[in-house]
N, C-alpha and C positions, 0 to 999 in steps of 0.2 A: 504494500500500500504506500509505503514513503516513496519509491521510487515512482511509481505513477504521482502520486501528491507531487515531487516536484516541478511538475511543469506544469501546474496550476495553480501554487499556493507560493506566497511571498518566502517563509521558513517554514525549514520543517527540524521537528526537534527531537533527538533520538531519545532512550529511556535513561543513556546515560548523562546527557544531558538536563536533562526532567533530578536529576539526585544532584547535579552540580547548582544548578537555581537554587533548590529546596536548602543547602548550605549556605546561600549569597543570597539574603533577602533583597538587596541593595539590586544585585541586578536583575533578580526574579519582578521586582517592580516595575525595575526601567522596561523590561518585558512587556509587561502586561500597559504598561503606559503604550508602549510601542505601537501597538495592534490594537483596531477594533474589535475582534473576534479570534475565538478561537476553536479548532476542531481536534480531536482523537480520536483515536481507534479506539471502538467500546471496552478490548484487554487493558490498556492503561488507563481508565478513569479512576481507576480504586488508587493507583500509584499518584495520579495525578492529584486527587484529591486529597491524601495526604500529606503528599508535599508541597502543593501549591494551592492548594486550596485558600489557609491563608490569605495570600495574593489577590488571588483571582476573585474568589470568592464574593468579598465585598465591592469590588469594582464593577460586579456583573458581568465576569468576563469568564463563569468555567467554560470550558470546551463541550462543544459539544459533540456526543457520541456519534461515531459513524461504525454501521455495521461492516464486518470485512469486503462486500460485495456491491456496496453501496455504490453508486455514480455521481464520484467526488466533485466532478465539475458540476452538476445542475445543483450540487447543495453548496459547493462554493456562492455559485451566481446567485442564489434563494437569499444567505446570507448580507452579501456585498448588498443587494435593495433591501435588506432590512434596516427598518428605522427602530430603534429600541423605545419602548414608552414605559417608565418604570413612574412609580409613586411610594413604593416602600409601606411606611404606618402613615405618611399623610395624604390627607385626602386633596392634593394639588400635583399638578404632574408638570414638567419641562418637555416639549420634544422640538427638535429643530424640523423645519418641515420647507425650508429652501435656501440659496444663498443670493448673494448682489447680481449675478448674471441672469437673473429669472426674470422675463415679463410680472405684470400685476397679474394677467390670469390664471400664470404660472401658480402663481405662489397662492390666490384663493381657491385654485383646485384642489392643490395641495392640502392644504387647512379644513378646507369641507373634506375631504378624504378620509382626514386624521377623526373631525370630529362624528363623520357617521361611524365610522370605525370603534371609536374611543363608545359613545351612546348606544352601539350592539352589545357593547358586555358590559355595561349598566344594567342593574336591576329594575330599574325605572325609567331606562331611558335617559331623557331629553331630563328631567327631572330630577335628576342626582348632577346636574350641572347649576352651578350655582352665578358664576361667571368665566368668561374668557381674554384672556389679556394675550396681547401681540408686543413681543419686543426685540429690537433688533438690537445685535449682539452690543454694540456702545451707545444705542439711544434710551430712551422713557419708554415704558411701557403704557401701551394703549387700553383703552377697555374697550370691548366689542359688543357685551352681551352680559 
């Protein structure tokens, strides 16, 4: 599997590797700073988990398992358009949903996308939305809604 993974994936990191991080917090971060995501072979998630987990962990960033037979590149490419929407215990969420080279309709497709999205796994919908704010990475945030 590493050998096929290299001509699709940015690194690829062997199991001795995976023991050298878990001693070097220091660079097991810079790691995980490094990279949006990450994937393993479902045999090393127990290794991974105990030594990086740590790390990883709280950044949002375990790997995720790939079966031996899997077709690394369509779950590469599934990954790379994913947008992460996390909230933790609070009930407010961040998600980036364009950048400076986007049209306006760009970027309110975008937004409506995120929030039908977001109000399908609401219990109530539209109604566990209380308000919407828009803000661009060094301006004021807007209220929408």
């Amino acid at each position: 599997m590493a050998a096929i993974s290299k001509k699709i994936v940015d690194t690829v990191i062997s199991p001795d590797q995976i023991d050298e991080y878990s001693e070097n917090k220091r660079e097991a971060k810079k790691l995980a700073d490094k990279f949006d995501f990450f994937v393993a072979e479902t045999g090393l998630m127990a290794t991974i988990g105990k030594s990086l987990g740590v790390v990883l962990g709280p950044r949002g960033k375990m790997p995720r398992p790939i079966p031996p037979q899997a077709d690394i590149a369509r779950i590469i490419k599934s990954l790379t358009n994913l947008v992460p929407v996390r909230s933790k215990d609070r009930p407010t969420f961040h998600v980036p949903f364009g950048n400076v080279s986007m049209t306006q309709e760009q970027l309110a497709d975008n937004l409506e996308t995120i929030l039908k999205r977001v109000e399908s796994n609401l219990d109530r919908g539209n109604d566990n939305i209380a308000s919407i704010w828009v803000k661009t990475t060094m301006g004021k945030a807007v209220r929408l809604g």
